[in-house]
N, C-alpha and C positions, 0 to 999 in steps of 0.2 A: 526669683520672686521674693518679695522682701515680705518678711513678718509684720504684722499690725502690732498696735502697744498692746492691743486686749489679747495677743498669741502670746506675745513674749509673756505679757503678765503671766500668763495658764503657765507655762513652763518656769516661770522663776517658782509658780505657787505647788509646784508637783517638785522640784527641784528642794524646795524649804519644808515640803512635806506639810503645808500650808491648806486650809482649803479655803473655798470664799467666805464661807461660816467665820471662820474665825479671824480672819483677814477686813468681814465689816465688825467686826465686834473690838478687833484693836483699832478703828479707825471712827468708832463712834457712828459708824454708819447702821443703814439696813443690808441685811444679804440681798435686798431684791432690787437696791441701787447698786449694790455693787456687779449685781449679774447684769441689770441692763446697763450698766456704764463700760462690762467685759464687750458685752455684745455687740455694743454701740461703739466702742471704741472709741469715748468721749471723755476722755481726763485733761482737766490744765496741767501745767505744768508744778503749780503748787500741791495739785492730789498723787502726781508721780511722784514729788520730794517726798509728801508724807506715806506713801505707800511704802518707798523703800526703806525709809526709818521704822517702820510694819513689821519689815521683813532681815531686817538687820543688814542692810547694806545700802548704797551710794546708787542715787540716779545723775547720771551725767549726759543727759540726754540719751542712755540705755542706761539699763541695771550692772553694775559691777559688785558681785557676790565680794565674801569674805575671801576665797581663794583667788580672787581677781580674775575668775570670769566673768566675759562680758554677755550682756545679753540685749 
């Protein structure tokens, strides 16, 4: 079964020790877009770039952390 972007988000965001609070607040968003956008499952590809710039690492169509895990 393959992970959705809003699973993998939740696990880069527990991984980076990250929570959505602070996650809409480096993205100039609200926490309650960003939870309906988890839920939803609904990001272009320009809010995954800047999610990962958020979170200190590379979306390359998944998340590739600083130690080069992929996500």
């Amino acid at each position: 079964m393959k992970l959705t972007m809003g699973e993998k988000l939740r696990i880069l965001l527990k991984r980076k020790n990250v929570t959505i609070v602070e996650l809409s607040r480096r993205l100039g968003t609200t926490n309650q877009n960003m939870a309906n956008k988890l839920k939803r499952d609904n990001f272009s590809v320009k809010e995954l770039e800047d999610i990962a710039v958020a979170l200190g690492c590379k979306f390359e169509g998944f998340f590739v952390e600083d130690n080069g895990d992929k996500i």
